[in-house]
Structure formats: structure tokens, C-alpha cells
C-alpha positions in Angstrom: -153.5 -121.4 284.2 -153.8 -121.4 280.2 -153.4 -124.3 278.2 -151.0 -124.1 275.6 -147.8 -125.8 274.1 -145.7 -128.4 275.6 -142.4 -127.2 277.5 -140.1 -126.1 274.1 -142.7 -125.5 271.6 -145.0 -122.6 270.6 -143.9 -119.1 269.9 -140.6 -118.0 270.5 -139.8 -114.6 273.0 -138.5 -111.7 271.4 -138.1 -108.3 271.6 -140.0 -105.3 269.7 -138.2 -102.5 270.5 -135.6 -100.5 272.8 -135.6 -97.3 274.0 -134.1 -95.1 277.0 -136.7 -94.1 279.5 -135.8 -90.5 280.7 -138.0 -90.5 283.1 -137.4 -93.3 285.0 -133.5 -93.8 284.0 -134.0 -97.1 282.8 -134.0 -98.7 279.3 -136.9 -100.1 278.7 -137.8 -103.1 276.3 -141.5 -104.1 275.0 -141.3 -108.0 274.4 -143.3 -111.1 273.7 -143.3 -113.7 276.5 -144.8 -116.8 276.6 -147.2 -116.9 279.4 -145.2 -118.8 281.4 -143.0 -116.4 281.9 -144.9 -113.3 282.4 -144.1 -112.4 286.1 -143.4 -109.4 287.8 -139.9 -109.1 289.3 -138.6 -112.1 287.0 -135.2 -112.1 285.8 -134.2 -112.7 282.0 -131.8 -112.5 279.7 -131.7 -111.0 276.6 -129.7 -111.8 273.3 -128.1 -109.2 271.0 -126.4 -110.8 268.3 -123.3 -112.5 270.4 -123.7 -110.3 273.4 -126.6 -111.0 276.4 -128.0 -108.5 278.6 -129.7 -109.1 281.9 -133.2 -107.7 282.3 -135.9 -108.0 284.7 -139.9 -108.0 284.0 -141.2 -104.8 286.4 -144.6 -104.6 284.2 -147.0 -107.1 282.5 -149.7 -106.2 279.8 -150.9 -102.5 280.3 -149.4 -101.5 283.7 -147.7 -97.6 284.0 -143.7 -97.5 284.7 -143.4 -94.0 285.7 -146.4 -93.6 288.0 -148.2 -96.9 288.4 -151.0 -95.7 291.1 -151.7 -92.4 289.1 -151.0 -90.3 292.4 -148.5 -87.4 290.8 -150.1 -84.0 289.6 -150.3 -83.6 286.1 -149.4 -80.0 284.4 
């Protein structure tokens, strides 16, 4: 595991941008996490002004959402 801040302090999440996935039919967010919190399948919640969102983490760093093991044809 990598050192870093206690619990509380450090760098703050946040969200970069938003956009609709068409290919996979899902919304997709790019996001700073602290490390801590950088697993697959977690479950988060994200703040937009008063309103939060549910959202789950299905990739970390450069991992493919569309076709992870590179195994459909290309045109």
C-alpha cells in the first residue's frame, strides 16, 4: 500500500468530466480518487450541486470499457 495522508486530509475527489457512452449505454464519468478508494466494483456517490447520484468504479487507470480483452473485430 502507498503512503500518503492521514484519513481526511490530502486531495479532495472530484469529477472531470461527463459524457453518455453510446456504446455501452452508460454515462460515464473520469474522476480523481484518492487511492484508497480506487477499486473495481466500488460504490460511490457523486454530488451535483444539491442533487447526488450513485455511481460505481467498473475501471481503474487505463483499462477499456467497451472491449476490455480486445477480442471484437475491428472494421
Amino acid at each position: 500500500m502507498r503512503p500518503g495522508p492521514p484519513q481526511g486530509e490530502g486531495r479532495r475527489s472530484y469529477t472531470t468530466s461527463i459524457a453518455f457512452g453510446p456504446t455501452i449505454g452508460k454515462n460515464i464519468a473520469l474522476a480523481y480518487l484518492p487511492y484508497e478508494f480506487c477499486q473495481v466494483g466500488r460504490e460511490l456517490q457523486i454530488q451535483y450541486f444539491a442533487d447526488v447520484y450513485p455511481v460505481k468504479v467498473d475501471a481503474v487507470g487505463y483499462k477499456s470499457l467497451y472491449d476490455p480483452a480486445n477480442v471484437k473485430p475491428r472494421s
